[in-house]
N, CA, C and O of each residue as an XYZ file, in Angstrom:
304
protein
N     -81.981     82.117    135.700
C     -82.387     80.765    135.369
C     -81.460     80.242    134.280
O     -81.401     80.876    133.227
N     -80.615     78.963    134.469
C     -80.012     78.635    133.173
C     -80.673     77.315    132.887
O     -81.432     76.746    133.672
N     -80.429     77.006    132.059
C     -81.388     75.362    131.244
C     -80.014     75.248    130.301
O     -79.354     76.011    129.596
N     -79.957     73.408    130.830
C     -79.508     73.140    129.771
C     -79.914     72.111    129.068
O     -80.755     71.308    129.471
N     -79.276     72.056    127.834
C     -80.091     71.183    126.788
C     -79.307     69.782    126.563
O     -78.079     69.867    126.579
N     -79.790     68.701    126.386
C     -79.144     67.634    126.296
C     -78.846     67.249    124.407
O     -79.294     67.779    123.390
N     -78.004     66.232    124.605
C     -77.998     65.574    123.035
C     -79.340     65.159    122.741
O     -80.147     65.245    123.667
N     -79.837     64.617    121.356
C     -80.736     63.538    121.288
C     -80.378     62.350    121.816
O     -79.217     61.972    121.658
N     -81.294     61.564    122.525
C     -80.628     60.599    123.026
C     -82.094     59.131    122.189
O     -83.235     59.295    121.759
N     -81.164     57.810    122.339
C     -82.069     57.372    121.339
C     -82.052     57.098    119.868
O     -81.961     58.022    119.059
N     -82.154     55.620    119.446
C     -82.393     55.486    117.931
C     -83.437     55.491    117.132
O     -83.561     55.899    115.977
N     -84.380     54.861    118.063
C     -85.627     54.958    117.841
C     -87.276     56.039    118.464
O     -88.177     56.821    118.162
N     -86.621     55.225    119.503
C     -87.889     56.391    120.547
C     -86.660     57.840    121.168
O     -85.997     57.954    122.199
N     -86.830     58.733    119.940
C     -85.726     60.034    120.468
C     -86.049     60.672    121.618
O     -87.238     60.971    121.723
N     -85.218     61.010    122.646
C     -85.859     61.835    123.725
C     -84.695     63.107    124.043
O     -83.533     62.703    124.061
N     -84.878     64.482    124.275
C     -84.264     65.267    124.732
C     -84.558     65.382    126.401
O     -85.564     64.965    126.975
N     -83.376     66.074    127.022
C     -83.300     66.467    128.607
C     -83.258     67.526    128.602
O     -82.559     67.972    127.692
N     -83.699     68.228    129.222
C     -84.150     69.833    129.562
C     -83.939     70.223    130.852
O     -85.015     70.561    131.347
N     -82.844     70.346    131.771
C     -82.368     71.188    132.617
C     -82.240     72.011    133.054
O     -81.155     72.570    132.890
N     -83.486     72.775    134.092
C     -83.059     74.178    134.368
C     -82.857     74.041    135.583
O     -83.275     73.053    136.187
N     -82.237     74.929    136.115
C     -81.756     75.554    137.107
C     -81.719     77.080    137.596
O     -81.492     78.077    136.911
N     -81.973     77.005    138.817
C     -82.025     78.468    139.714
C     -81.759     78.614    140.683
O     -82.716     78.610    141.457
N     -79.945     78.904    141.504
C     -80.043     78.558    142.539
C     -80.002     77.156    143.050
O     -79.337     76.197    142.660
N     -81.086     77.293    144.253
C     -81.364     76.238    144.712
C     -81.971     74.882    144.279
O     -81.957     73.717    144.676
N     -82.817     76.016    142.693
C     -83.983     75.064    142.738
C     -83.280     74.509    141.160
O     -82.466     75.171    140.517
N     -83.851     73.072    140.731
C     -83.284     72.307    140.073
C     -84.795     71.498    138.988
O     -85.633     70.835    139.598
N     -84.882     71.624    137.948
C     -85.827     70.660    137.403
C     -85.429     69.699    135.928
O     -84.674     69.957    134.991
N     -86.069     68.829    136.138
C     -85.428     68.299    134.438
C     -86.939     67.926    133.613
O     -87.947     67.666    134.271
N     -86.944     67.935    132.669
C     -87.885     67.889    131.716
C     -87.360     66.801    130.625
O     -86.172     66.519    130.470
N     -87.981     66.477    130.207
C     -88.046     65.063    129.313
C     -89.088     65.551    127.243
O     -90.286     65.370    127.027
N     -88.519     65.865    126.679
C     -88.953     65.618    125.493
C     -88.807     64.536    125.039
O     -87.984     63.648    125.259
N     -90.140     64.675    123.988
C     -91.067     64.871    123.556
C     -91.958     65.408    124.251
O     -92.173     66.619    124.212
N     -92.786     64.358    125.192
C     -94.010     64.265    126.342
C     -93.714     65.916    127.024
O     -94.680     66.669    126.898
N     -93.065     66.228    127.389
C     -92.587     67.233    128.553
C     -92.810     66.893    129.845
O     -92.995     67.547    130.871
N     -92.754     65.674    129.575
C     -92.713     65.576    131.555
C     -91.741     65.741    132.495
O     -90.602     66.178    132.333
N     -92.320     65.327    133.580
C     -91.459     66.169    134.472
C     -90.560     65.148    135.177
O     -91.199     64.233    135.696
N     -89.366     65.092    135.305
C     -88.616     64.124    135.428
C     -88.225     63.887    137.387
O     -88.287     62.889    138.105
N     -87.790     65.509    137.701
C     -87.557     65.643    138.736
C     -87.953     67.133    139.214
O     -88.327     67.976    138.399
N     -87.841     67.398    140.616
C     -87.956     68.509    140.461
C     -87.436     68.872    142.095
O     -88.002     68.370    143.066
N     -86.319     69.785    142.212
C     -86.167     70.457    143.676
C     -86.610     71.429    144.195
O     -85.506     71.851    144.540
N     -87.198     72.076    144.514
C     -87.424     73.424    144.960
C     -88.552     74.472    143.995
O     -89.011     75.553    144.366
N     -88.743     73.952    143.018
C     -89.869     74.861    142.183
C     -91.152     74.676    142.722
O     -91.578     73.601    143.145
N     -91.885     75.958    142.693
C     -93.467     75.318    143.501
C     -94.618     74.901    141.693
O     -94.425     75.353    140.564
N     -95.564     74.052    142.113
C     -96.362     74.086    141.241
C     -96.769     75.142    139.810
O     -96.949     74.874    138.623
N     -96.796     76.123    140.408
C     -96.742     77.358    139.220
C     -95.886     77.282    138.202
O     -95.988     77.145    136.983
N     -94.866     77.421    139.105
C     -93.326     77.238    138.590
C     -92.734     76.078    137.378
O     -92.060     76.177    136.353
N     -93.490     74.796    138.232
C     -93.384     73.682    137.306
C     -94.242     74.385    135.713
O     -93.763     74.678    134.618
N     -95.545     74.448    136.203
C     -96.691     74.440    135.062
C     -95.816     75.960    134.222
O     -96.266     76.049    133.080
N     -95.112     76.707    134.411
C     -94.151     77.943    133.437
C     -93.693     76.797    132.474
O     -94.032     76.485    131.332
N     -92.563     76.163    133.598
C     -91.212     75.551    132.991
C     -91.826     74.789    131.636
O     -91.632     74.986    130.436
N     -92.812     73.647    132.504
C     -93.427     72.641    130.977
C     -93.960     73.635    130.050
O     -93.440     73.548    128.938
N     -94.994     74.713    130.189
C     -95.249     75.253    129.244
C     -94.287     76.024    128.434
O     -94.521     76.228    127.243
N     -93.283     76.440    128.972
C     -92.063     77.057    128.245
C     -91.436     76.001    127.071
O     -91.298     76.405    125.916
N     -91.064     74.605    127.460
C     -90.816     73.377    126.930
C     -91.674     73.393    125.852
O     -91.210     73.760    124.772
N     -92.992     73.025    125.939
C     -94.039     72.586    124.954
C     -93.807     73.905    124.017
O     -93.690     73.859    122.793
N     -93.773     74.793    124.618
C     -94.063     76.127    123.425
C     -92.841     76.265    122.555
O     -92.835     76.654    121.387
N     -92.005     75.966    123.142
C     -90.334     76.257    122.125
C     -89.985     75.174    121.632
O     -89.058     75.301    120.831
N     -90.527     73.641    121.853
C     -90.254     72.614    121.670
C     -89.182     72.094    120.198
O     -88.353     71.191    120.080
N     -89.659     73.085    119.301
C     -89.260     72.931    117.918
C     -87.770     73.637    118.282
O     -86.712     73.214    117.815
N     -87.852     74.530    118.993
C     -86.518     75.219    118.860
C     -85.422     74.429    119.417
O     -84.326     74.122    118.948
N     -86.157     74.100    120.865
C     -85.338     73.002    121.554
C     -84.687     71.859    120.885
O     -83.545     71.644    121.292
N     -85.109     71.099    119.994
C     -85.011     70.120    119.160
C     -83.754     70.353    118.678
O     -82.781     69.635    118.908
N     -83.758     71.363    117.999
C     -82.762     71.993    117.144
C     -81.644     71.986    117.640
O     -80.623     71.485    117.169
N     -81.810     72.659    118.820
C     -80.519     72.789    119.533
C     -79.815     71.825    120.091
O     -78.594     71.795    120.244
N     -80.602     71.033    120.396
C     -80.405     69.156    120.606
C     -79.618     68.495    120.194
O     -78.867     67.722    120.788
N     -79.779     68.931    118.200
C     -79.276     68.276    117.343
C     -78.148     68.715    116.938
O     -77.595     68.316    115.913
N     -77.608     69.760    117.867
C     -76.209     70.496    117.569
C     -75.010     70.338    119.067
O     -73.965     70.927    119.342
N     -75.744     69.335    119.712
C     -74.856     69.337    121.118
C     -74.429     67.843    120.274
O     -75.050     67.032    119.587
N     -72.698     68.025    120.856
C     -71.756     67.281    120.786
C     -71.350     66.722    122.147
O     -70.699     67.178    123.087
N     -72.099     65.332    121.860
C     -71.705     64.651    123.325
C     -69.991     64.703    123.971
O     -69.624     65.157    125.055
N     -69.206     64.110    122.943
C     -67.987     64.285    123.552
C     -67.396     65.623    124.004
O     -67.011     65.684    125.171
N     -67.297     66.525    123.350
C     -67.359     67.698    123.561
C     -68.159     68.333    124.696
O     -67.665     69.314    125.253
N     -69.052     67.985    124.994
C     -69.711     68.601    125.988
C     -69.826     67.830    127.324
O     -70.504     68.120    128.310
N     -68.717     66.419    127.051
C     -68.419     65.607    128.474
C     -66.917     65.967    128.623
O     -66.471     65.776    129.754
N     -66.034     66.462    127.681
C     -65.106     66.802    127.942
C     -64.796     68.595    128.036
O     -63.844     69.361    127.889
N     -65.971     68.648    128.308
C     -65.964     70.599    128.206
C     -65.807     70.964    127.522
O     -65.804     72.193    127.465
């Protein structure tokens, strides 16, 4: 499973993107809320892991958020 993490995006209402991937299957997640943005191939269970994984690390996620360099990470 890889996830990836987006910039903060936002001046006011901040939101992170949460990307995982497996294979086939594809989901994105939306911080704060943790909702569910999209989703390919994960069954229900699967979803209800992913968000709860989100909500539970949420603080960590943040963090890491705040250390992605957009240009850098559009130019590889």
């Amino acid at each position: 499973m890889n996830l990836q993490v987006s910039g903060v995006t936002g001046k006011e209402d901040k939101k992170v993107y949460l990307n995982f991937d497996d294979g086939d299957k594809a989901a994105e997640i939306r911080l704060p809320d943790c909702s569910i943005l999209s989703n390919k191939g994960f069954n229900q269970e699967e979803l209800k892991q992913l968000k709860d994984y989100a909500e539970v690390n949420q603080k960590e996620l943040w963090e890491q958020a705040k250390l992605v360099d957009p240009m850098k990470a559009f130019l590889g």
